[in-house]
C-alpha positions in Angstrom: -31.6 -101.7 5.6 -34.6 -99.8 4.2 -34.2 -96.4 2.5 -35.0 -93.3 4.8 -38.9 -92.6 4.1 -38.8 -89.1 2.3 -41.4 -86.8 3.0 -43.7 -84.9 1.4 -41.5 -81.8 0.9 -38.6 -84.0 -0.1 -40.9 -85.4 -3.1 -42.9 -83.2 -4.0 -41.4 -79.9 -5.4 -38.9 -82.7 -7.9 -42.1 -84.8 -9.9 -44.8 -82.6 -9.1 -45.8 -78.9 -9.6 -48.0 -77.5 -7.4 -49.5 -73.9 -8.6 -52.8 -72.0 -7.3 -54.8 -69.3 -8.6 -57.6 -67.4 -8.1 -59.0 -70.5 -6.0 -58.0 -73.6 -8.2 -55.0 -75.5 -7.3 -53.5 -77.1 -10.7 -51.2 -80.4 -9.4 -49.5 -81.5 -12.4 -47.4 -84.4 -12.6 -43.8 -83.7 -13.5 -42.1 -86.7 -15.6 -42.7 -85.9 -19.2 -39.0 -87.8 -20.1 -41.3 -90.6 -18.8 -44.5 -89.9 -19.9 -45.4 -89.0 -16.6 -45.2 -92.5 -15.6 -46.4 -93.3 -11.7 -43.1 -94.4 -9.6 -43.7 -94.2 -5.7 -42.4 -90.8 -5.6 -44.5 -89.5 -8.1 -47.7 -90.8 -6.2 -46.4 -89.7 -2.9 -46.3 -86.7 -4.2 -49.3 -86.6 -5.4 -50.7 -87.5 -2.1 -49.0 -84.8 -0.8 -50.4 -82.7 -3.3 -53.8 -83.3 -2.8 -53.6 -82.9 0.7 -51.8 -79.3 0.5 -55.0 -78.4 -1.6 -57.3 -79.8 0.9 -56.3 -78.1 3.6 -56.0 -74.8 1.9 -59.2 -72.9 2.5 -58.5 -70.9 -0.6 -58.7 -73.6 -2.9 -62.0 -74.2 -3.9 -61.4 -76.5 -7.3 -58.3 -78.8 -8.0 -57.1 -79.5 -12.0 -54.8 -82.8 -12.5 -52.7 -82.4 -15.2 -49.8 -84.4 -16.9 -46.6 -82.3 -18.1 -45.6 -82.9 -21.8 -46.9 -84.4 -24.8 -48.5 -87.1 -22.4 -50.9 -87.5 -19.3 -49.6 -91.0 -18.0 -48.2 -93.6 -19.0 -49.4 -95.6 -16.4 -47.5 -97.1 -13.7 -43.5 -97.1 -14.1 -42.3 -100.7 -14.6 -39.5 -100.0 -16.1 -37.8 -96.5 -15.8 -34.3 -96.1 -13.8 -36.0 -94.2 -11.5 -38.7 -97.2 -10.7 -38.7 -97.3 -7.0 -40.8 -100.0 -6.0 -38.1 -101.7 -3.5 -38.3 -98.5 -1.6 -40.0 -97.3 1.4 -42.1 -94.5 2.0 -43.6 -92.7 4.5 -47.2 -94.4 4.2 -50.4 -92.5 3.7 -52.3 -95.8 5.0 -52.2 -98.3 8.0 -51.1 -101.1 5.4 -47.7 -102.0 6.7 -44.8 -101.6 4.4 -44.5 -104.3 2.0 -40.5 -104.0 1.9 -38.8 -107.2 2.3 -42.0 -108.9 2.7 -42.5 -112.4 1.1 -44.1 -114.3 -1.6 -46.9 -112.1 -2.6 -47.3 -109.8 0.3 -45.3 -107.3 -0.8 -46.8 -106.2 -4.1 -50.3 -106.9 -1.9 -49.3 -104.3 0.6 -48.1 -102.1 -1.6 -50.6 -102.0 -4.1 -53.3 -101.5 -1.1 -51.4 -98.6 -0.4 -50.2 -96.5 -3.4 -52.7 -98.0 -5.8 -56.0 -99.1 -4.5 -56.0 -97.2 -1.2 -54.7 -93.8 -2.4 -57.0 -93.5 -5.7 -60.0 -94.3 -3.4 -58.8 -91.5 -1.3 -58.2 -89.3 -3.9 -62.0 -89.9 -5.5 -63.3 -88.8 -2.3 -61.3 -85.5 -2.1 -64.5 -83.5 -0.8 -63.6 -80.7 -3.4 -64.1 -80.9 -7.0 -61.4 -82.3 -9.2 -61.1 -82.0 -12.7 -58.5 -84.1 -14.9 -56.9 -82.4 -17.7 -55.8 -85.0 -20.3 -54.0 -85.1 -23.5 -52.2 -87.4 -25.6 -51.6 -91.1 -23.7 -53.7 -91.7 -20.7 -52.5 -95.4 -19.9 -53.1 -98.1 -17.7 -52.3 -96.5 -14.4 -53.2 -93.3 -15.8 -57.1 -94.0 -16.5 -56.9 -94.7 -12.4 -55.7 -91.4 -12.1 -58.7 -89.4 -14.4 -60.9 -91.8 -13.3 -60.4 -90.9 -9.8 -61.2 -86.9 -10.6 -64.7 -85.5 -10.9 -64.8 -84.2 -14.6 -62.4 -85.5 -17.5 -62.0 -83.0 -20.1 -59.7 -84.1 -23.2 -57.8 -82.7 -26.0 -58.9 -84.0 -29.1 -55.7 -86.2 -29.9 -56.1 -87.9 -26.0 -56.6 -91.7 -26.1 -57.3 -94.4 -23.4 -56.2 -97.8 -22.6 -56.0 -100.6 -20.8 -54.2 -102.9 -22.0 -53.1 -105.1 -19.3 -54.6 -108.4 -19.9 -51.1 -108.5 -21.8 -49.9 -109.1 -18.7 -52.5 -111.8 -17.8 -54.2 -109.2 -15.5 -57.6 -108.5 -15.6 -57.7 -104.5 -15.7 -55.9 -101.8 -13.4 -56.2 -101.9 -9.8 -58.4 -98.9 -9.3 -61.0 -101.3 -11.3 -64.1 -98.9 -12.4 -63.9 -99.9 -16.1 -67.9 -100.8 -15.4 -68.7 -97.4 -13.9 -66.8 -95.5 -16.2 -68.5 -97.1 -19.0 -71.6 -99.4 -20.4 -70.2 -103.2 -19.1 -70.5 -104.3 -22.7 -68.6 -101.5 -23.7 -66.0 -102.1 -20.5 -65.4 -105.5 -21.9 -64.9 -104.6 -25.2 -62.0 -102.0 -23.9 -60.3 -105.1 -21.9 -60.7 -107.9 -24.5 -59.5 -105.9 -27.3 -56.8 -103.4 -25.6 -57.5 -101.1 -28.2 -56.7 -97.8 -27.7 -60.6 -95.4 -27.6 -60.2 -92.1 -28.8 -61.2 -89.1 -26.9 -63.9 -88.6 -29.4 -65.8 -91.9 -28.4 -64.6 -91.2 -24.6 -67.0 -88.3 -25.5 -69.8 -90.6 -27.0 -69.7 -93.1 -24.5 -70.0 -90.7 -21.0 -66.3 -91.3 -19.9 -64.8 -88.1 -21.0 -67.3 -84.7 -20.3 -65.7 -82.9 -23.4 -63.0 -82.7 -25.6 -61.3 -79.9 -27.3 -58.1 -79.4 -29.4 -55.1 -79.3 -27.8 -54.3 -75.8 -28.0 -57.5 -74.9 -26.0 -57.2 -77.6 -23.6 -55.8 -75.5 -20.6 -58.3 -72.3 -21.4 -61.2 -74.6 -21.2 -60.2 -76.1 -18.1 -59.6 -72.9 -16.4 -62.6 -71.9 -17.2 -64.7 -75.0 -16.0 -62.8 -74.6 -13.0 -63.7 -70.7 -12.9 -67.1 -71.2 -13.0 -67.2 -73.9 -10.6 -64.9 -72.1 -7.7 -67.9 -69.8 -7.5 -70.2 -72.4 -5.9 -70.6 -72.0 -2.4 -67.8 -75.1 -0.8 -70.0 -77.0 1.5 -72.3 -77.3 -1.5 -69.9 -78.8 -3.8 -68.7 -80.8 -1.4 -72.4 -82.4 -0.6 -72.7 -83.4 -4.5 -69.9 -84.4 -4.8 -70.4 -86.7 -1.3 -73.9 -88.0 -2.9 -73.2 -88.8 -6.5 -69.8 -90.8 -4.9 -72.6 -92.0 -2.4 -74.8 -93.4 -5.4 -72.2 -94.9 -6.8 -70.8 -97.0 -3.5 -74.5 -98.4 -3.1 -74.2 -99.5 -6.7 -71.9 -101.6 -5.5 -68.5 -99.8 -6.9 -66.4 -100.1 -3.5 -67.4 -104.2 -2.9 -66.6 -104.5 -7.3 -63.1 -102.9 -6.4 -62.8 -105.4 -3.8 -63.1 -108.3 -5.8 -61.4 -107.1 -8.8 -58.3 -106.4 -6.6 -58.5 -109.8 -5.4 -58.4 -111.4 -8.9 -56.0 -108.7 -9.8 -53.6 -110.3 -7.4 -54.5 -113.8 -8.1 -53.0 -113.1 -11.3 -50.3 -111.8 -10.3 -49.2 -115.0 -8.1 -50.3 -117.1 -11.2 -47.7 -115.3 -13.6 -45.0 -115.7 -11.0 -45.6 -119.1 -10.4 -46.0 -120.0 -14.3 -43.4 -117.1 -16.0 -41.2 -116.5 -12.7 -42.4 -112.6 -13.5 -45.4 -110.8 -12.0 -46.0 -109.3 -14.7 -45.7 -112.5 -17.0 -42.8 -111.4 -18.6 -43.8 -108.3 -19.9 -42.1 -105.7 -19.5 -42.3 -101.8 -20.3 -40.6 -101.8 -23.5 -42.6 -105.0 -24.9 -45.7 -102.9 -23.4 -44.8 -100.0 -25.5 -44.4 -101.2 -28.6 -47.5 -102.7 -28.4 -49.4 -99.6 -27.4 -47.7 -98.4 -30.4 -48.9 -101.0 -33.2 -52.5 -100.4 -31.4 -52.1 -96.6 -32.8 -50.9 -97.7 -36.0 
């Protein structure tokens, strides 16, 4: 028997904080033993989040942040609180990939708390801003990729490093809208960690700043922005994401997540892992070297 499908209020107050003020709703993730690391309860509760901001008339501006010395880790693989086997009470009309077989059930799942929320999440029609410092891995570019502005503390780095894994980038795949494609291979190939600095250089990050100040110069961005008029914002915001989707960003998605999952049913077939064998503590130590 599946687990009983918490809801929002059950997950939400546990992994993430939600705090508004003076019109900007700050949703910070809630994990930091974990590096913040994305189990299903965490992004449910993001979703639920997001939502709570969205409907609140108040809230003109919404800051993602990451609790601790880290914005995410990416997505949990290997925590005791990793979830995946669980049901939840879905955002989407994918069905629930419990007891599904073969590879239909990290399909359907991955449609759902992966692909299908993050694209929901970019078109939040009120501005988001991502608040990042220290790690920002895997999982967690999808989740400051998905936000308006990236600011970054000076000691923030990014990384993808999941062709470890014999996959071909994260499922929210905009590594070729976030940056120059040469430059987006370069940041698969080599799974090098890129500092915040050339984030900055390179048009993925919109500015960087120590640490220390990295909260005071959000909440002043966000200040200055919650005084735009909301219909406003949320018609830029609408045609810039509009720009984007006739570049062909949505239909790219597509396809990446195809191969994405391709990959996955290569590994299990070859490795008997979907993952190829790697797991999170192989993947950490190898983030690690790369800082080295």
């Amino acid at each position: 028997m599946n687990a009983p499908a918490p809801t929002p209020q059950d997950v939400s107050d546990e992994v993430v904080r939600y705090d508004v003020r003076d019109g900007v709703a700050t949703v910070t993730m809630n994990r930091p033993r974990y590096h913040n690391a994305q189990n299903s309860k965490m992004t449910y509760a993001l979703d639920a989040a997001f939502r709570r901001a969205v409907d609140d008339d108040t809230v003109k501006l919404i800051v993602l942040a990451g609790a601790g010395k880290n914005f995410s880790a990416g997505h949990d693989i290997g925590t005791p609180e990793r979830d995946a086997h669980l049901s939840f009470a879905r955002a989407h009309l994918w069905y629930d990939h419990v007891g599904k077989p073969g590879g239909e059930l990290q399909y359907a799942r991955e449609q759902e708390v992966y692909l299908g929320m993050c694209r929901r999440w970019r078109d939040i029609p009120k501005p988001t801003i991502a608040r990042v410092q220290g790690a920002c891995i895997a999982g967690g570019l999808m989740l400051a990729w998905v936000c308006d502005l990236i600011v970054a503390s000076e000691d923030a780095y990014f990384i993808d490093p999941t062709l470890k894994m014999g996959i071909p980038g994260v499922e929210y795949f905009a590594h070729a809208y976030e940056l120059n494609p040469r430059i987006a291979k370069e940041f698969l190939f080599l799974g090098e960690p890129m500092t915040a600095q050339r984030a900055l250089q390179l048009g993925m990050v919109n500015r960087v700043v120590p640490r220390a100040q990295l909260t005071a110069e959000v909440d002043a961005m966000a200040a200055r922005i919650a005084q735009q008029p909301r219909l406003a914002l949320a018609l830029a915001k609408q045609s810039i994401n509009h720009v984007e989707d006739l570049q062909g960003k949505r239909a790219a998605m597509d396809a990446a997540f195809g191969w994405h999952h391709f990959a996955h049913a290569h590994n299990q077939l070859t490795t008997g892992h979907n993952l190829g064998g790697v797991d999170a503590k192989a993947m950490a130590a190898s983030n690690k070297k790369n800082l080295q």
